[in-house]
Backbone bond lengths (Angstrom), bond angles and torsions (degrees), N, CA, C in turn:
res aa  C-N    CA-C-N  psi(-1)  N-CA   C-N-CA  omega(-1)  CA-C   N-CA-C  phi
1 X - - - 1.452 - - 1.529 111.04 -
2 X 1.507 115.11 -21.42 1.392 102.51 -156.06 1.880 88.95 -88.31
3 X 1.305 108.14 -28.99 1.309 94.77 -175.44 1.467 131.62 -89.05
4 X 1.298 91.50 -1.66 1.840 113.26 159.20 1.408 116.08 -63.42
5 X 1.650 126.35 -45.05 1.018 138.64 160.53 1.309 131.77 -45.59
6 X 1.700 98.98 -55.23 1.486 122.91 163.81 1.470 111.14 -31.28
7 X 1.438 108.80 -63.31 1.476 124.84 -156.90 1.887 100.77 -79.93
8 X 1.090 117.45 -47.06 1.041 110.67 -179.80 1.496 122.94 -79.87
9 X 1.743 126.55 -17.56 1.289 129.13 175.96 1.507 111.29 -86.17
10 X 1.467 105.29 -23.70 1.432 118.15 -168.43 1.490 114.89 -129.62
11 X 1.182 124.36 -66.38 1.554 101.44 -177.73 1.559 133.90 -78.34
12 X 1.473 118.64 -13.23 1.255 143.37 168.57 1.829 113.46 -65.07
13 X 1.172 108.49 -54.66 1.746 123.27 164.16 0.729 96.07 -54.92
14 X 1.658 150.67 -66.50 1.746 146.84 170.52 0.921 126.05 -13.99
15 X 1.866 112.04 -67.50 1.472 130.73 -170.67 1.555 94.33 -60.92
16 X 1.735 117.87 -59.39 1.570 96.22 -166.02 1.177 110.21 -78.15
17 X 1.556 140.64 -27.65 1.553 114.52 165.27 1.054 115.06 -42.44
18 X 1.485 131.46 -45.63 1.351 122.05 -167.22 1.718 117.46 -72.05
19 X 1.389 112.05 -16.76 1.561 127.18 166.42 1.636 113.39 -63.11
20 X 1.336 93.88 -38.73 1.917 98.72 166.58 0.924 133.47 -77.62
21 X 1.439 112.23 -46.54 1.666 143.34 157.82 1.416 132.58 -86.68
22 X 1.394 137.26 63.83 1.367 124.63 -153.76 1.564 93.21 -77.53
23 X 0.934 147.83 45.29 1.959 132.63 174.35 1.201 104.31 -60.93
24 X 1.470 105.78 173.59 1.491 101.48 178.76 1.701 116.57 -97.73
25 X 1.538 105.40 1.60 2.173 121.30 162.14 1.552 84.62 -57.57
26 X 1.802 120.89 -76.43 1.427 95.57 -161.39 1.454 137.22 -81.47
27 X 1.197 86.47 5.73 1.816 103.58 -179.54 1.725 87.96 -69.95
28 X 0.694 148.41 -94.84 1.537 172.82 92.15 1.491 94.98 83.83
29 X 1.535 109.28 -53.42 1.450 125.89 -168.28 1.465 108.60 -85.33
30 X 1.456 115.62 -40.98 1.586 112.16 158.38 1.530 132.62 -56.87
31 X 1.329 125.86 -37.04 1.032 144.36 154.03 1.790 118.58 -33.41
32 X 1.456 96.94 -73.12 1.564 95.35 -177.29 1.530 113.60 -91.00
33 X 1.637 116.12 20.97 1.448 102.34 157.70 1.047 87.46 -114.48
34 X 1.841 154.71 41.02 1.285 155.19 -175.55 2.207 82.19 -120.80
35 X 0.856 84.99 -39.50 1.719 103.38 -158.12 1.984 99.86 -68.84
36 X 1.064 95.35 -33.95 1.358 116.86 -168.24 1.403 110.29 -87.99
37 X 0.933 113.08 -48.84 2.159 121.67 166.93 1.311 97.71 -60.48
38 X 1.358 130.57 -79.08 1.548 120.01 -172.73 1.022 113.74 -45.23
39 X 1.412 142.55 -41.68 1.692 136.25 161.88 0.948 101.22 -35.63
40 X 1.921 135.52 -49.19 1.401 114.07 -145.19 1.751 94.70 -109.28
41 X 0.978 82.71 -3.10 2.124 96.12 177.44 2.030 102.79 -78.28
42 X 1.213 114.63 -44.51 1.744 136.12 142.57 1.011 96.02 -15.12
43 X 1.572 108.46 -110.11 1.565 117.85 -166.96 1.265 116.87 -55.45
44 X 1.583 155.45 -22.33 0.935 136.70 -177.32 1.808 111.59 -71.87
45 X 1.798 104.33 -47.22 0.822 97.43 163.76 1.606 144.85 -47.06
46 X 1.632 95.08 -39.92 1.678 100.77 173.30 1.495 113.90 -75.73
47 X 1.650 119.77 4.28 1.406 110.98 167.04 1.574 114.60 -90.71
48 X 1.475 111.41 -22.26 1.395 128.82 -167.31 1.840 97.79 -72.10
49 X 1.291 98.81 -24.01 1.727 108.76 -156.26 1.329 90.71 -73.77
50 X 1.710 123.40 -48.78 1.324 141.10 -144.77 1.722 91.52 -97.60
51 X 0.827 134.87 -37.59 1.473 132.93 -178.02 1.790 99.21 -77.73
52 X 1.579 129.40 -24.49 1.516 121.78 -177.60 1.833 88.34 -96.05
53 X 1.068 149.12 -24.24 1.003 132.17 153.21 1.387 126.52 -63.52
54 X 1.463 146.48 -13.20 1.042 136.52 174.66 1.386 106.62 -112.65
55 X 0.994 117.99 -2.83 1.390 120.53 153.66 1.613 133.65 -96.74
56 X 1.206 102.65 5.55 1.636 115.71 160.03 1.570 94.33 73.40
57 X 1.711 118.81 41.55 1.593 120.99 156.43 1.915 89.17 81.13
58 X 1.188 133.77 37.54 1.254 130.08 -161.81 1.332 129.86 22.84
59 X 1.438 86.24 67.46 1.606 104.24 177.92 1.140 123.97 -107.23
60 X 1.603 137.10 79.94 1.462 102.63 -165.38 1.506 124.77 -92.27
61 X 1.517 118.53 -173.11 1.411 123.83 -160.14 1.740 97.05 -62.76
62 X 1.205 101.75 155.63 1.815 108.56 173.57 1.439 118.45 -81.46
63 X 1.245 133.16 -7.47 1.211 138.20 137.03 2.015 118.10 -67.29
64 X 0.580 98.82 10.79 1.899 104.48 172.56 1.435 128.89 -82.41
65 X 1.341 99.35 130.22 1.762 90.55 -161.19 1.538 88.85 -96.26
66 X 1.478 97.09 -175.75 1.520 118.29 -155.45 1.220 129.67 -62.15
67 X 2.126 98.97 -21.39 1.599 109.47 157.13 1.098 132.69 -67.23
68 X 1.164 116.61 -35.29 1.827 131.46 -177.05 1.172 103.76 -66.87
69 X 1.993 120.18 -55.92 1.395 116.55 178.47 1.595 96.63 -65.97
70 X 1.621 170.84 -46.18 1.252 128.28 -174.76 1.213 104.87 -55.82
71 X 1.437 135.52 -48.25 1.667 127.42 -129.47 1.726 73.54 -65.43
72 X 1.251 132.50 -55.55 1.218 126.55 -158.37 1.321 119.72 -60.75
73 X 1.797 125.64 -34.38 1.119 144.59 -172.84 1.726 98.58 -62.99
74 X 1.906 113.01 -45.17 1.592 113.27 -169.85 1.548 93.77 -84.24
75 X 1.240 132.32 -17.05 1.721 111.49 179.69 1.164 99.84 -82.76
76 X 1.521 139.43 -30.23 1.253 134.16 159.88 1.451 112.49 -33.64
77 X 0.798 125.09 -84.62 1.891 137.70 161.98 1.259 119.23 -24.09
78 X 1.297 130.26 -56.27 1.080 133.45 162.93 1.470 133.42 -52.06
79 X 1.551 103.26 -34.71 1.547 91.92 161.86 1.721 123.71 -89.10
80 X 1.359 109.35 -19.40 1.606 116.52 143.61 1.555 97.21 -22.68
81 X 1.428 101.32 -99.38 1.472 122.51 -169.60 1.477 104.68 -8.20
82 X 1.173 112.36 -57.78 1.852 135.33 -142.45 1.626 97.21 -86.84
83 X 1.236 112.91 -45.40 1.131 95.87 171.00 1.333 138.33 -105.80
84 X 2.097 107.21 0.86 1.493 77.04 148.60 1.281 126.72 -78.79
85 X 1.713 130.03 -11.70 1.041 119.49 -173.12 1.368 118.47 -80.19
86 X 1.821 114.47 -3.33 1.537 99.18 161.96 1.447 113.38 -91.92
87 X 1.696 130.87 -10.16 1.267 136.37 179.74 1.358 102.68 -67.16
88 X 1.459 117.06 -38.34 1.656 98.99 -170.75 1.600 106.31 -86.62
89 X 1.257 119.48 -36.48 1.749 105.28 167.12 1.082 115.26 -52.35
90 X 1.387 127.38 -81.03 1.690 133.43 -161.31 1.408 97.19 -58.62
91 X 1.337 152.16 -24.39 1.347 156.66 -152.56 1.664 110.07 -104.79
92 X 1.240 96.72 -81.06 1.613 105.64 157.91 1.050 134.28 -74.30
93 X 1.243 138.00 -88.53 1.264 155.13 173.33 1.517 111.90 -21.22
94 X 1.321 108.61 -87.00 1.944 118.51 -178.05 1.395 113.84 -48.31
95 X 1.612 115.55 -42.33 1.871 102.54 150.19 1.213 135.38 -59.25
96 X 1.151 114.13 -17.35 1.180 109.92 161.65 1.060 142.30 -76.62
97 X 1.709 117.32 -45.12 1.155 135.81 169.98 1.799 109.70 -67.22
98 X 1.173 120.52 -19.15 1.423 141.85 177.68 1.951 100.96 -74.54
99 X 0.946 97.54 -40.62 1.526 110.64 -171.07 1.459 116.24 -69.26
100 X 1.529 113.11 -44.66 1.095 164.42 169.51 1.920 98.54 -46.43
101 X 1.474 90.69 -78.14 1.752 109.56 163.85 1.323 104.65 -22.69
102 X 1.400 121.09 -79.97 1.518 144.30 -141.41 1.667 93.65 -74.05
103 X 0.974 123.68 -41.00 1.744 118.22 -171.75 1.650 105.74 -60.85
């Protein structure tokens, strides 16, 4: 949540000031909150990695009742979730607006 906030109170307001305003204050300022999401786009992912490894790829034991198999069924989903939503920033989006930067 916090970085949903992040992105939308702070680096999203950035990109389009800087669509109105290209200077080089918000060029500067788009950049290192561009710089700053993929760090945290990084680590979430490398927690998602470490939670499908200790969970055996969300597999649970065959004795597991019906709670254990959801919790596993929604972390399944959730890293879905997580990574398309870091594929379309770092992928789409931040090249673009990066691209955008550079002209």
């Amino acid at each position: 949540e916090q970085h949903l906030i992040k992105e939308e109170t702070g680096a999203f307001p950035l990109i389009l000031q800087f669509a109105d305003n290209p200077s080089p204050e918000n060029q500067e300022a788009v950049e290192r909150a561009i710089r700053e999401l993929v760090n945290e786009h990084d680590a979430a992912g490398d927690l998602m990695k470490e939670i499908r490894d200790i969970t055996n790829d969300f597999t649970p034991p065959e004795d597991a009742c019906g709670t254990y198999r959801l919790v596993y069924n929604r972390l399944a989903a959730l890293e879905d979730d997580l990574f398309t939503h870091i594929h379309l920033e770092n992928n789409i989006l931040f090249p673009r607006v990066l691209a955008a930067v550079k002209v």
